[in-house]
PAZAPA-4460 file (N, C-alpha, C; in steps of 0.05 Angstrom, whole numbers, plus 32768, in hexadecimal, padded with zeros to 4 digits):
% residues 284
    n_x    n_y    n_z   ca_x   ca_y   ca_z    c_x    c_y    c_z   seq   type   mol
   7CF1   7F00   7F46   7D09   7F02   7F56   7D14   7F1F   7F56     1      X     A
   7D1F   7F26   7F69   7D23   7F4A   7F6F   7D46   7F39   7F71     2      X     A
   7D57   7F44   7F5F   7D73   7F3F   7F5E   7D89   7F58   7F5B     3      X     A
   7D9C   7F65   7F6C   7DAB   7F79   7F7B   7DC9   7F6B   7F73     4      X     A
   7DD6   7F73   7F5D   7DEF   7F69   7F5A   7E0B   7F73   7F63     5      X     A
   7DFC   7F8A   7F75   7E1D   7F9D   7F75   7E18   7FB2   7F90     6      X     A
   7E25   7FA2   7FA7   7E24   7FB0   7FBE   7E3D   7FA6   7FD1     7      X     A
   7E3E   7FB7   7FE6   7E5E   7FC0   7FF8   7E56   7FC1   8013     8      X     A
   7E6F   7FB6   8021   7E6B   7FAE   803B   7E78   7FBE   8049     9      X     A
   7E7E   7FB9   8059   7E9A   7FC9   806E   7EAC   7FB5   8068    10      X     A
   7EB3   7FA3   8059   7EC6   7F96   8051   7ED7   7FA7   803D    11      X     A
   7ECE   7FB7   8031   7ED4   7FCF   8020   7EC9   7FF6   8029    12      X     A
   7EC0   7FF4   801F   7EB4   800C   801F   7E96   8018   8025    13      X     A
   7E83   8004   802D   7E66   7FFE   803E   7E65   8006   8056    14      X     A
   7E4F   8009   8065   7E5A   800B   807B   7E3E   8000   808E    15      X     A
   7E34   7FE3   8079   7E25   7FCB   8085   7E38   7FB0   808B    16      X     A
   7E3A   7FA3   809D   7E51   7F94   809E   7E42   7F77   8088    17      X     A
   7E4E   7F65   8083   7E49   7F55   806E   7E31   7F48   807B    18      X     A
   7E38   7F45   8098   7E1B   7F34   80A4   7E01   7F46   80A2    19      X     A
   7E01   7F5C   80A8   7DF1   7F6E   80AE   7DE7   7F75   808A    20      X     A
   7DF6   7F78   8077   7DEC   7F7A   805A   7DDA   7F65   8053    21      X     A
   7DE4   7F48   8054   7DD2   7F30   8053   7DB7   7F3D   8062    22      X     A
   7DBF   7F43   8071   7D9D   7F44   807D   7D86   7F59   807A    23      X     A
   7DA0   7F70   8070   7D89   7F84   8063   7D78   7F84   8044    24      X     A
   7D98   7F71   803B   7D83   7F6F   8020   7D6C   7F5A   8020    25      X     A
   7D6D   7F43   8029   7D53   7F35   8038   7D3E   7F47   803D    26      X     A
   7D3E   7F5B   8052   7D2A   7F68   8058   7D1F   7F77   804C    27      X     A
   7D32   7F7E   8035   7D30   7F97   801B   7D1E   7F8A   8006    28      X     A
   7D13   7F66   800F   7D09   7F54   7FFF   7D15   7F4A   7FDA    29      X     A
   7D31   7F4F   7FE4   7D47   7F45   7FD0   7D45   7F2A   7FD3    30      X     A
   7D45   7F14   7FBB   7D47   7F00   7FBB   7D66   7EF7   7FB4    31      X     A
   7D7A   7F09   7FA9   7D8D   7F03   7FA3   7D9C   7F1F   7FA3    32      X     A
   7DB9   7F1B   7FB0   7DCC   7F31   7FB4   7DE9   7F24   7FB5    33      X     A
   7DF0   7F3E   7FA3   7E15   7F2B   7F98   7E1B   7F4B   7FAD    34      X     A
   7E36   7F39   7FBF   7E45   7F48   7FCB   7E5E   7F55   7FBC    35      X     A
   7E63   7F6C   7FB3   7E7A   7F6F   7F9F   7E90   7F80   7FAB    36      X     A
   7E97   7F7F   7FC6   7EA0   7F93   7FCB   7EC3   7F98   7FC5    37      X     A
   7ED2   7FB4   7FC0   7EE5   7FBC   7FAE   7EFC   7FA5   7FB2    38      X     A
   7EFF   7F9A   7FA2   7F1D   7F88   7F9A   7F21   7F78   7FB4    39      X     A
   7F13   7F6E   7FBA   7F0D   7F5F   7FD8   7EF6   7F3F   7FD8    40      X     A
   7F00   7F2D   7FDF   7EEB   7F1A   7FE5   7EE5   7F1F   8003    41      X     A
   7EF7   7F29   8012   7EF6   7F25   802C   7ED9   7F24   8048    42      X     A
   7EC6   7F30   8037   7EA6   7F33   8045   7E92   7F15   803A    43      X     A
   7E9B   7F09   8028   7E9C   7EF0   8025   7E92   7ED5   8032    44      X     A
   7E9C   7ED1   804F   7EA1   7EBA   8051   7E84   7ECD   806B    45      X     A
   7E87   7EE5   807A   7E6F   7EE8   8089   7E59   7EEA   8077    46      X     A
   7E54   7EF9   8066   7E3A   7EF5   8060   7E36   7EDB   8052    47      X     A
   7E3F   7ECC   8051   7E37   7EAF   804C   7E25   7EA4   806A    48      X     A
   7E35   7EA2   807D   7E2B   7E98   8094   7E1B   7EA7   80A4    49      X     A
   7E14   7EC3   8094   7DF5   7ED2   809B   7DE2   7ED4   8087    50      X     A
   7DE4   7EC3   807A   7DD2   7EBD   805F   7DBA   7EB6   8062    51      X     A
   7D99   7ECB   8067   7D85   7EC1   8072   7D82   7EA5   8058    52      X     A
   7D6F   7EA2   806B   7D5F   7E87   804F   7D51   7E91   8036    53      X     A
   7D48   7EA1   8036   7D38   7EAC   8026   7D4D   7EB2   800F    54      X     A
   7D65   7EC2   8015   7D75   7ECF   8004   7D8F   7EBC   7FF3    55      X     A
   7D93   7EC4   7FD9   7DB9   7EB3   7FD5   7DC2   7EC5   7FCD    56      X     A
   7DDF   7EC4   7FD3   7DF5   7ED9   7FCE   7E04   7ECF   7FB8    57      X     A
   7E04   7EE7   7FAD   7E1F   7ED8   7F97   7E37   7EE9   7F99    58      X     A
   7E4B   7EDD   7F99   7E66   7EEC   7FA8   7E71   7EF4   7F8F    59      X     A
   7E7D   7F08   7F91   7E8C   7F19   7F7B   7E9E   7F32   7F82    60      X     A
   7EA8   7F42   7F7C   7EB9   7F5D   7F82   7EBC   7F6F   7F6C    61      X     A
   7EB8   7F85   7F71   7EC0   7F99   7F5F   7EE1   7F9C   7F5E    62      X     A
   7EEC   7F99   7F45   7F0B   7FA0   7F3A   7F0D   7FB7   7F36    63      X     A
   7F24   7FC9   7F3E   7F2A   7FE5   7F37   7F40   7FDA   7F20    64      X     A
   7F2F   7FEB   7F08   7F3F   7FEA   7EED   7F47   800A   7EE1    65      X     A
   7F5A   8003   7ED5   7F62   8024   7EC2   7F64   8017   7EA5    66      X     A
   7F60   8029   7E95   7F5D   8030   7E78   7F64   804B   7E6C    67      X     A
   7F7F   804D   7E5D   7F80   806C   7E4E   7F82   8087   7E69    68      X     A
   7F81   807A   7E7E   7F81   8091   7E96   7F6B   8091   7EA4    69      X     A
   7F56   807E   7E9B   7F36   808A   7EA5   7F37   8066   7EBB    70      X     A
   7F3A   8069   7ECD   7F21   8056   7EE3   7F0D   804D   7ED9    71      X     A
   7F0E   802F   7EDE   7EEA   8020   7EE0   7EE9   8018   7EEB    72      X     A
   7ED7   8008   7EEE   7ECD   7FF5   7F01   7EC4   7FDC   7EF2    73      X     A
   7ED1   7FC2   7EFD   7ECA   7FB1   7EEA   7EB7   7F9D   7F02    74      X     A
   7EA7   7F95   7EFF   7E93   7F78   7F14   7E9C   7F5D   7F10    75      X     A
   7E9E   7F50   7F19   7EA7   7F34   7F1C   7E92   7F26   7F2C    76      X     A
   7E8D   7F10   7F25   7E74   7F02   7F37   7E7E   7EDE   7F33    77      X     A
   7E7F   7ED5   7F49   7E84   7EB9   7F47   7E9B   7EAE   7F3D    78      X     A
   7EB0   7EBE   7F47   7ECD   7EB0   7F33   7ED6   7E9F   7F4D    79      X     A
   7EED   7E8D   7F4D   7EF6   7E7D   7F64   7F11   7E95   7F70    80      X     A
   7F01   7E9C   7F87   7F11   7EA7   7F95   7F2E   7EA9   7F99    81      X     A
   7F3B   7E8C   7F9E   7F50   7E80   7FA4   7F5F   7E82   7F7F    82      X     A
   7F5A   7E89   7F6B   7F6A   7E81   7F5B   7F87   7E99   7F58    83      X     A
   7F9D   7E8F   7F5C   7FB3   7EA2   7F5E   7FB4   7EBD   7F4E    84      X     A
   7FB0   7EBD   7F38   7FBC   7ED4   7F28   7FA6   7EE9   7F32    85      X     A
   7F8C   7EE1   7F2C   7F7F   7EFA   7F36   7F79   7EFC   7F56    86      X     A
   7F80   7EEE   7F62   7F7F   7EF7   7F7F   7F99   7F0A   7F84    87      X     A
   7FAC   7EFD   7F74   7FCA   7F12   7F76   7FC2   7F26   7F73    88      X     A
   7FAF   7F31   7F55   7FAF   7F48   7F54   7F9D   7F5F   7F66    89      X     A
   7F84   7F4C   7F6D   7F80   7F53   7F81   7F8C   7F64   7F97    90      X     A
   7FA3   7F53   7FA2   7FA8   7F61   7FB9   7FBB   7F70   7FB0    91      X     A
   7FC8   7F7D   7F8F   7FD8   7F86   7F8E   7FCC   7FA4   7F99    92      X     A
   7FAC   7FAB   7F8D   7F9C   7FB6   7F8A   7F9A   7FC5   7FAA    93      X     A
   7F93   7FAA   7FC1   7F88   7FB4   7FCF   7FA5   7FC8   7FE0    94      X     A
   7FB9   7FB6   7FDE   7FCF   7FBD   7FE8   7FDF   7FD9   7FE7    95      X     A
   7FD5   7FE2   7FCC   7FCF   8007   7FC8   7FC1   8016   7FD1    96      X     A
   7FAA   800B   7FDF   7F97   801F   7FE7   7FA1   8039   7FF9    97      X     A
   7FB3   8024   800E   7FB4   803A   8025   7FC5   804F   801A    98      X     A
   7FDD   804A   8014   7FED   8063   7FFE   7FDD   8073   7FFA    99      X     A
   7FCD   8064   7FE3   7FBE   807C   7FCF   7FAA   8087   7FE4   100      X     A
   7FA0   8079   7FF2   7F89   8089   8006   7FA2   809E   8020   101      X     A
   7FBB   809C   8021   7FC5   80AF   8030   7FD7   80C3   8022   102      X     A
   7FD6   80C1   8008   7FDB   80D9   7FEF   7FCC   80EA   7FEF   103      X     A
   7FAE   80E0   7FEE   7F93   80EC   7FF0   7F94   8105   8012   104      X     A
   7F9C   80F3   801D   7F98   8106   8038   7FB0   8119   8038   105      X     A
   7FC4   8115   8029   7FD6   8127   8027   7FCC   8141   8018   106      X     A
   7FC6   8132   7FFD   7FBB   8148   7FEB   7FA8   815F   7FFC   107      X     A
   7F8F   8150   800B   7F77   8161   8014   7F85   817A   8029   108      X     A
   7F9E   8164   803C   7FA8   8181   804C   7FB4   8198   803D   109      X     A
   7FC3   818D   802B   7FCE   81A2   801A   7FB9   81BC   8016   110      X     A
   7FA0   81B8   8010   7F8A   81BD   8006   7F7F   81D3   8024   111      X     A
   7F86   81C6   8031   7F7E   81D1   8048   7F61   81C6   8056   112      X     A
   7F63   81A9   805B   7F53   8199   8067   7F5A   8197   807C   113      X     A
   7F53   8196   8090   7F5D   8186   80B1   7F5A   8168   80AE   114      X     A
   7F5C   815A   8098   7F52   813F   809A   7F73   8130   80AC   115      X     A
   7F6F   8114   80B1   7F7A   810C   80B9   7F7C   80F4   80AB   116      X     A
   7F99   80E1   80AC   7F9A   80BF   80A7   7F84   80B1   80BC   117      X     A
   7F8B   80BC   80D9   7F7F   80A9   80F2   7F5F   80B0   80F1   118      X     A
   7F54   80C1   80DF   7F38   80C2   80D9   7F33   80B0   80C5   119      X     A
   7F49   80B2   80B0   7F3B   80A6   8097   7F37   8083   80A3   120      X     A
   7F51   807C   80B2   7F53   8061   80B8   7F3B   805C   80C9   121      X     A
   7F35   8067   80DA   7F1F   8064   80F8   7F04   805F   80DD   122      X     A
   7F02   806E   80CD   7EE7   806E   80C2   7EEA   804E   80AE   123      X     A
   7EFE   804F   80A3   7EFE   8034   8094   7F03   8019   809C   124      X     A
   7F04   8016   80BC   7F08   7FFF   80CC   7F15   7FF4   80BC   125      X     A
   7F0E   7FD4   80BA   7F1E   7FC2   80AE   7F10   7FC1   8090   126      X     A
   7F06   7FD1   8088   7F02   7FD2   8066   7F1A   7FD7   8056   127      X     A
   7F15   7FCE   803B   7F2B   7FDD   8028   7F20   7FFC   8024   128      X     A
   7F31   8008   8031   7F37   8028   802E   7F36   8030   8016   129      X     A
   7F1F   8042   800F   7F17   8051   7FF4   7F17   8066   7FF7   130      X     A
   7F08   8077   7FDC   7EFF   8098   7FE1   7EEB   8099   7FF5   131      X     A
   7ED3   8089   7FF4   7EBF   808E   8008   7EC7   808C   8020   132      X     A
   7EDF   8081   8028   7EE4   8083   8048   7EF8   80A3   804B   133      X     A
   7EFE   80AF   803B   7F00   80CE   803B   7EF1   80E3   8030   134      X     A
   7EE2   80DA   8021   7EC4   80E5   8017   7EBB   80EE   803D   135      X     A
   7EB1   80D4   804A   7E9F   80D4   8063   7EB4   80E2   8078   136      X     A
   7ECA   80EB   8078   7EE3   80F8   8080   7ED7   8116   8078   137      X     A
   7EDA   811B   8063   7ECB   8138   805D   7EB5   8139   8061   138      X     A
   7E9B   8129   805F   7E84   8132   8078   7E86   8133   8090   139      X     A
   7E96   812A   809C   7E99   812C   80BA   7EA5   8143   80C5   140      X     A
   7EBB   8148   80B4   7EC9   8161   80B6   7EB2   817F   80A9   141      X     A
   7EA5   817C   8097   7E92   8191   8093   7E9A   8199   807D   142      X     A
   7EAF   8192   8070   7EB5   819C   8056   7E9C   818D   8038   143      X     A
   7E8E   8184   803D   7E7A   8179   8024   7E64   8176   803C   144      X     A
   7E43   8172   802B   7E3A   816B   8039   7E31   8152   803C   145      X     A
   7E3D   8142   8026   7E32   8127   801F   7E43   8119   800C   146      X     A
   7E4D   80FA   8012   7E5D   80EF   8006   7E5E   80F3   7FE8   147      X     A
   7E4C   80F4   7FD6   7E44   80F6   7FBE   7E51   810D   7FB8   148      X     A
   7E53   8128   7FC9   7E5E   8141   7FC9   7E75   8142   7FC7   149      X     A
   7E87   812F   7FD1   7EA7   812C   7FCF   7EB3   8127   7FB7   150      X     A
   7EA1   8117   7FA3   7EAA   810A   7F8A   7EA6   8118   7F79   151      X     A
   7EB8   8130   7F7E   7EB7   8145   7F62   7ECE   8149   7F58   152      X     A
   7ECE   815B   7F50   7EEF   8168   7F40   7EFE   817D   7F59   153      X     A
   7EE9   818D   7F68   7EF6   8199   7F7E   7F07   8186   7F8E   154      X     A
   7EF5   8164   7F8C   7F06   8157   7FAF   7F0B   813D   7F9A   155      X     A
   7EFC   8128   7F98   7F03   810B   7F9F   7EFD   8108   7F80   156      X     A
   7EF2   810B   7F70   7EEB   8102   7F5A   7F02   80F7   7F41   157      X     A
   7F08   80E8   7F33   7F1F   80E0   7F23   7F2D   80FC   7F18   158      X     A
   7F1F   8115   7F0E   7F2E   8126   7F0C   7F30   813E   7F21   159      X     A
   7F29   8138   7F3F   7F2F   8147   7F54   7F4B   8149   7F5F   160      X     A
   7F43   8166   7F67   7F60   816E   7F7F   7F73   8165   7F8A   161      X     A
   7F63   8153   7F93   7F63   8133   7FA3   7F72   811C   7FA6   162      X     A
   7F6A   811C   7F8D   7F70   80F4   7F74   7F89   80F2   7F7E   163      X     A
   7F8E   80DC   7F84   7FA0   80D0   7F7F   7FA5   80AE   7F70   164      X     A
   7FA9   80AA   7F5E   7FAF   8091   7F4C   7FAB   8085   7F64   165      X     A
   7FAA   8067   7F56   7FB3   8046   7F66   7FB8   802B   7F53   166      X     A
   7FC0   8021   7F60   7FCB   8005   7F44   7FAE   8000   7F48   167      X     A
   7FAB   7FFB   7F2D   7F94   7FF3   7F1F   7F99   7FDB   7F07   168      X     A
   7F85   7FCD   7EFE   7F89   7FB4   7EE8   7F85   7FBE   7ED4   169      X     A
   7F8E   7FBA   7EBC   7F7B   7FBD   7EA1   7F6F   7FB5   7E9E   170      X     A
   7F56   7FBD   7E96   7F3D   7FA6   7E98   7F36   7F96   7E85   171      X     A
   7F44   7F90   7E67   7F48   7F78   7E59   7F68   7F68   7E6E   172      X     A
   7F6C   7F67   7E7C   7F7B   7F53   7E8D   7F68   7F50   7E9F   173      X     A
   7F57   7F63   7EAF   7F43   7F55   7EC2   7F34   7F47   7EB6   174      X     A
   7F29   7F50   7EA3   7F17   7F34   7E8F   7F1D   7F1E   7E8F   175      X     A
   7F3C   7F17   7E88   7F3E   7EFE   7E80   7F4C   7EFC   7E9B   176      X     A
   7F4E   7F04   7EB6   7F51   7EFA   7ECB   7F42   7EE4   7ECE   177      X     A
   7F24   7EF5   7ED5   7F0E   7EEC   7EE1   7F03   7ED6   7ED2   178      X     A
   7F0B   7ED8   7EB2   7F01   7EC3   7EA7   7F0B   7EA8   7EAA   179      X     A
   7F2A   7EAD   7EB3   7F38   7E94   7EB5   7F36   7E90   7ED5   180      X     A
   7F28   7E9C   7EE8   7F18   7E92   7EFB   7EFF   7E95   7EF7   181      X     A
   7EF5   7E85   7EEF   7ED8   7E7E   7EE5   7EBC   7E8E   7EE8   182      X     A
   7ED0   7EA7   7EE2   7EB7   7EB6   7EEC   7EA7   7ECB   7EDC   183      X     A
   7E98   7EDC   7EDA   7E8E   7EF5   7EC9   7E8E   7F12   7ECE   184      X     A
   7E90   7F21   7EB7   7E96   7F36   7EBC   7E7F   7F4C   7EB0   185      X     A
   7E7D   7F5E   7EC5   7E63   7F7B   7EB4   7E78   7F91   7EC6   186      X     A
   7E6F   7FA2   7EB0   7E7F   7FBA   7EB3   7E6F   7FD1   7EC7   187      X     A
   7E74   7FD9   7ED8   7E69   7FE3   7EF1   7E64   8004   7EE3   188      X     A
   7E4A   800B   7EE1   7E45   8028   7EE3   7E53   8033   7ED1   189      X     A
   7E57   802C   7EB3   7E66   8035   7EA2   7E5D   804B   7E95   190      X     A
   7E4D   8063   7E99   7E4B   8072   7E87   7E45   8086   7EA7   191      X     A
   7E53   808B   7EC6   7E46   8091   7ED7   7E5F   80B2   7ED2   192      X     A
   7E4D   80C0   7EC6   7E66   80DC   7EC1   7E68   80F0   7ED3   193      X     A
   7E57   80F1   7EE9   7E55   80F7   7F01   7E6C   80E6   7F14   194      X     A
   7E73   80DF   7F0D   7E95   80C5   7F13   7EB4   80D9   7F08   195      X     A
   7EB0   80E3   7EFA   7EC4   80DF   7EE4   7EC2   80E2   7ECF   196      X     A
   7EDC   80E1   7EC3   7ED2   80D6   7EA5   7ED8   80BC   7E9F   197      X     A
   7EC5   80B4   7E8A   7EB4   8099   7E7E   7EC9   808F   7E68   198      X     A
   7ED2   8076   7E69   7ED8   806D   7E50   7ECC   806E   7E3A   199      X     A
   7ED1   8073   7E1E   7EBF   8072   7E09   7EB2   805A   7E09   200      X     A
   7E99   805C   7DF5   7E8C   8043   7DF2   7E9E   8031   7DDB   201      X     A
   7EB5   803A   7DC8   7EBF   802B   7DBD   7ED0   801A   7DC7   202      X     A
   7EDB   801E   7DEB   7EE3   8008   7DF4   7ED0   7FF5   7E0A   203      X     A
   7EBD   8001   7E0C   7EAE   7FEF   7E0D   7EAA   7FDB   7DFF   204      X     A
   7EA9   7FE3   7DDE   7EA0   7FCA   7DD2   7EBE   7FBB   7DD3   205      X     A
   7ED4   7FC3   7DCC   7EE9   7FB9   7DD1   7EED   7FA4   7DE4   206      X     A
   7EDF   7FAA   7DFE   7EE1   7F99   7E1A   7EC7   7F80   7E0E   207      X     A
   7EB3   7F8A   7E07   7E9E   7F71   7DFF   7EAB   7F5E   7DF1   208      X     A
   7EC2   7F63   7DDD   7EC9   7F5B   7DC0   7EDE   7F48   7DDB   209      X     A
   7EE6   7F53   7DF1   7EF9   7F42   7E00   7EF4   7F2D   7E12   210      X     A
   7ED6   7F2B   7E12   7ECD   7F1A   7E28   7EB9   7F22   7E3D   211      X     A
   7EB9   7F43   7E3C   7EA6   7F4E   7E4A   7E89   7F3E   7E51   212      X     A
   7E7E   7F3D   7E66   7E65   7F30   7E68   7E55   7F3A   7E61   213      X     A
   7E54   7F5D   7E70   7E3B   7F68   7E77   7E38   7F86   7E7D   214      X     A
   7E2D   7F95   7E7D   7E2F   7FB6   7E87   7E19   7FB6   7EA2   215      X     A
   7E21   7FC4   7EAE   7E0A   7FCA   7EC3   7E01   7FE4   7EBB   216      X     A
   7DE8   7FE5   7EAB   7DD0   7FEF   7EA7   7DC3   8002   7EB4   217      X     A
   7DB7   7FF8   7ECC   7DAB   8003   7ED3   7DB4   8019   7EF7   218      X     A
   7DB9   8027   7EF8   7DCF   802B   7F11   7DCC   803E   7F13   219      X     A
   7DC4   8050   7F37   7DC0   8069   7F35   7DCE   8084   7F2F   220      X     A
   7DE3   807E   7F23   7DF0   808F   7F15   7DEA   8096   7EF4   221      X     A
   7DE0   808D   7EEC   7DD1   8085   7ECD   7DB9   8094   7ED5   222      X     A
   7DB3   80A3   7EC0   7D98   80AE   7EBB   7D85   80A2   7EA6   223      X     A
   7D74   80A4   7EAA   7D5A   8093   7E9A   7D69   8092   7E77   224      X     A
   7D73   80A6   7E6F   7D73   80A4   7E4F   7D91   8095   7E4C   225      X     A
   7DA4   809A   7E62   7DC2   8086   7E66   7DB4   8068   7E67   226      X     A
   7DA4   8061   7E7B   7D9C   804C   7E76   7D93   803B   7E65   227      X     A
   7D81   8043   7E52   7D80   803E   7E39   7D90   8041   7E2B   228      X     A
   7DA8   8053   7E2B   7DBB   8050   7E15   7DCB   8038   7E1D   229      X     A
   7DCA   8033   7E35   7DE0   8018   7E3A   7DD2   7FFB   7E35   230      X     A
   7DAA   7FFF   7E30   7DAD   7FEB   7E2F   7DA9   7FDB   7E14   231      X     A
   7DA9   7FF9   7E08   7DB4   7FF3   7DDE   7DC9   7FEF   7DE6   232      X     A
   7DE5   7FF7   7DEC   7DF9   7FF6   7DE7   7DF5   7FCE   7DF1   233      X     A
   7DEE   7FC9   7E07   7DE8   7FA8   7E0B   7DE6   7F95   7DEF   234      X     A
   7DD2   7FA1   7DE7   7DBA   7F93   7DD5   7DCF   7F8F   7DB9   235      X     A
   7DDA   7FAC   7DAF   7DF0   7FA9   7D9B   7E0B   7F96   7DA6   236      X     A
   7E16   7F9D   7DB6   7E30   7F8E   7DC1   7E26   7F70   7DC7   237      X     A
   7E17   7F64   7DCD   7E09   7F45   7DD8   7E16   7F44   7DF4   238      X     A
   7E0F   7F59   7DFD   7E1B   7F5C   7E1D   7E00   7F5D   7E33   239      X     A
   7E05   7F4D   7E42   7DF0   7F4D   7E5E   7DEE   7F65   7E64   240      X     A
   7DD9   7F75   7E71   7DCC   7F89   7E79   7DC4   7F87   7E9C   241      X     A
   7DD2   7F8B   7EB4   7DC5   7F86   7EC3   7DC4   7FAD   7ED3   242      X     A
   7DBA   7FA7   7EE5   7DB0   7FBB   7EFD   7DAE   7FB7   7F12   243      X     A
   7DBC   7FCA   7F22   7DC5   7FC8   7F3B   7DC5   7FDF   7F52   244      X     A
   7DC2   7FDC   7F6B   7DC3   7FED   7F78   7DDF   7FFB   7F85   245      X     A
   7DF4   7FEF   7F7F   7E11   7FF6   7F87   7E0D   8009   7FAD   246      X     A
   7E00   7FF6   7FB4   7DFD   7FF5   7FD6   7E0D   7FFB   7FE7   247      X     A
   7E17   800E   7FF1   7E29   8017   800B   7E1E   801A   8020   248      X     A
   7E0A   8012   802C   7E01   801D   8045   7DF9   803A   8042   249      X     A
   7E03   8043   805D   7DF7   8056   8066   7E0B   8072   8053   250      X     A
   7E24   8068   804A   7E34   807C   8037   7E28   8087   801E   251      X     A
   7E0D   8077   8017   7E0C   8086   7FFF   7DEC   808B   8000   252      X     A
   7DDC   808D   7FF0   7DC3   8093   7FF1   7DAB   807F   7FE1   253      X     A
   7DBE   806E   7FD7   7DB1   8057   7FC4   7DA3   8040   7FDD   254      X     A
   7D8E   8031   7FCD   7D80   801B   7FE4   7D83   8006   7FD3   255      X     A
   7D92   7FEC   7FE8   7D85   7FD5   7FD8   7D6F   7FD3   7FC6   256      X     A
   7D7A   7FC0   7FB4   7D63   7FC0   7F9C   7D5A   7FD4   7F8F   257      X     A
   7D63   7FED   7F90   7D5D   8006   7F7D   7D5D   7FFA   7F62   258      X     A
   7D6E   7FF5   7F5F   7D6B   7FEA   7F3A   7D7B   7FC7   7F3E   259      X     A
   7D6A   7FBA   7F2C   7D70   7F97   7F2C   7D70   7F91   7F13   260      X     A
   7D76   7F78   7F18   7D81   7F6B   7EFF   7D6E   7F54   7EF4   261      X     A
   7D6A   7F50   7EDD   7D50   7F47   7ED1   7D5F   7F20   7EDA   262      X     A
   7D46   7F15   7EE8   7D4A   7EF0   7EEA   7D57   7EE6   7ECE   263      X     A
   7D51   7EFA   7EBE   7D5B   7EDE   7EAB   7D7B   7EE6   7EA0   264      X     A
   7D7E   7F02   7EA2   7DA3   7F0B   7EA3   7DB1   7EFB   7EB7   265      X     A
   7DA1   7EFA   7ED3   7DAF   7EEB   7EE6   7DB5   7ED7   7EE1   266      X     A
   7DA3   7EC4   7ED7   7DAC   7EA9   7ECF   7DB5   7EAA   7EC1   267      X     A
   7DC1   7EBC   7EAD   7DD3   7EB2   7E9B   7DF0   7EB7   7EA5   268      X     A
   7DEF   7ED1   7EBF   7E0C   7ECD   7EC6   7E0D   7EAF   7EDA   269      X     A
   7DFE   7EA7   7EE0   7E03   7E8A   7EF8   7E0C   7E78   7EE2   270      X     A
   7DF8   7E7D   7EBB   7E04   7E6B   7EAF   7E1C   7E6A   7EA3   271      X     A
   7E2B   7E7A   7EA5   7E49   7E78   7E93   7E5E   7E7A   7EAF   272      X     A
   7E50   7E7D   7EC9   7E66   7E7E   7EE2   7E69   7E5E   7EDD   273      X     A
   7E8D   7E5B   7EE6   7E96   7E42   7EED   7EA3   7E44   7F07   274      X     A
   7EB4   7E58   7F16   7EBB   7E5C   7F27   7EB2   7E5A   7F40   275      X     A
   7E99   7E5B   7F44   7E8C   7E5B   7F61   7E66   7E62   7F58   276      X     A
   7E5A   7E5A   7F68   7E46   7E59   7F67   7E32   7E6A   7F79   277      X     A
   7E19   7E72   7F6F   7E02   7E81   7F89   7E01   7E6E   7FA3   278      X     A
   7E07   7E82   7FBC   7DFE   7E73   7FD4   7DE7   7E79   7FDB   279      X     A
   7DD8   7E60   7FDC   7DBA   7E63   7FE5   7DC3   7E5F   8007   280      X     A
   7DA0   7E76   8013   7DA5   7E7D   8029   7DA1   7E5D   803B   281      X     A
   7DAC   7E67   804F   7DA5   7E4B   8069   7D99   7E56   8088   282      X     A
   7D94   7E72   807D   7D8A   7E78   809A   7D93   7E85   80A9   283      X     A
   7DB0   7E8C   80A0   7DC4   7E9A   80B5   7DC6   7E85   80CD   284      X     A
***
């Protein structure tokens, strides 16, 4: 089984629409792909009803968390959508974006960008508005040459020019969100320092010691000897180890299935999910 736990739609920040993702990772000969896109179920209910046969989706979202000042990213896979507290927080989440994404465009003019709001909006259609929909704002404009190029300390990166904060969760309260919607948690690209800066590994173990599921391992932000360190840091902590291609379309440079997640980690997150379950395909 070829298994892809962490990819983005134009429901967020992708810019494959959910139907159109279903079908690439099918073709990408993925047998399994969790849709996670930022603090959002909303791509959800289409790629369900473009679900080839061949393929099951497992629904999930990435949480924007803070810690000590530093951003993570926490994964969620299979929790019940509908359960109040964390859908609240959810949208407390999403409901900051545009602010913080028109801080951002304030900041860059200051800076002396020609960017615009009515660019950043046109490029992010009906997604939740992120950096990458002003990242692809500064390629278009000519200022970077490549989204990846924006996420530095000059422009977009957590200690860039740029930054601007957003309500974010603590991620021992996202934990026991998701847990009390039945669902599981791996910590998204946690050692990616090309990001930012990294929480220590002593709250990592902190977060394991809290319920933590899992680390994502393997991710093209991680270099061969990071990867191995995360997947001792697994092996010591009794934490799932998976790998993933964190998929944006055509915004970033990663391919379905670049890095997967071993059949038998997977089944162990299907075994402790109570919240919702893998949708096997029907064919679209």
């Amino acid at each position: 089984m070829r298994i892809d736990l962490h990819t983005h739609s134009t429901a967020s920040d992708g810019t494959d629409t959910p139907a159109e993702l279903v079908r690439h990772a099918a073709a990408a000969g993925l047998d399994v792909v969790a849709l996670t896109d930022h603090d959002t179920v909303g791509g959800h209910a289409e790629a369900r009803a473009a679900l080839p046969a061949e393929l099951t989706l497992v629904t999930g979202a990435e949480l924007s968390c803070r810690i000590d000042g530093v951003s993570l990213h926490l994964l969620a896979y299979l929790f019940d959508p509908e359960e109040p507290e964390l859908a609240r927080e959810r949208e407390l989440v999403r409901d900051d974006r545009v602010p913080r994404a028109q801080g951002m465009v304030a900041k860059l003019r200051d800076l002396g960008v020609p960017i615009t709001w009515e660019q950043v909006a046109r490029i992010a259609g009906d997604g939740a508005v992120g950096r990458p929909h002003l990242a692809t704002a500064l390629v278009e404009l000519g200022v970077v040459r490549s989204v990846s190029d924006a996420f530095t300390s000059e422009w977009l990166a957590n200690d860039g020019r740029a930054y601007v904060d957003k309500h974010e969760l603590d991620p021992f309260d996202a934990i026991r969100l998701v847990k009390a919607a039945g669902g599981v948690t791996v910590f998204a690209h946690p050692l990616a320092v090309k990001r930012g800066s990294c929480v220590p590994e002593s709250v990592i173990a902190e977060l394991a010691a809290s319920g933590l599921d899992g680390i994502e391992a393997d991710h093209m932000d991680h270099d061969a000897p990071t990867r191995a360190r995360l997947h001792g840091m697994a092996t010591d902590l009794g934490l799932l180890a998976t790998g993933s291609s964190d998929y944006h379309g055509s915004r970033k440079s990663c391919r379905l299935g670049e890095y997967t997640t071993d059949p038998e980690v997977y089944g162990e997150i299907v075994r402790r999910a109570t919240g919702a379950f893998p949708v096997p395909g029907t064919g679209g």
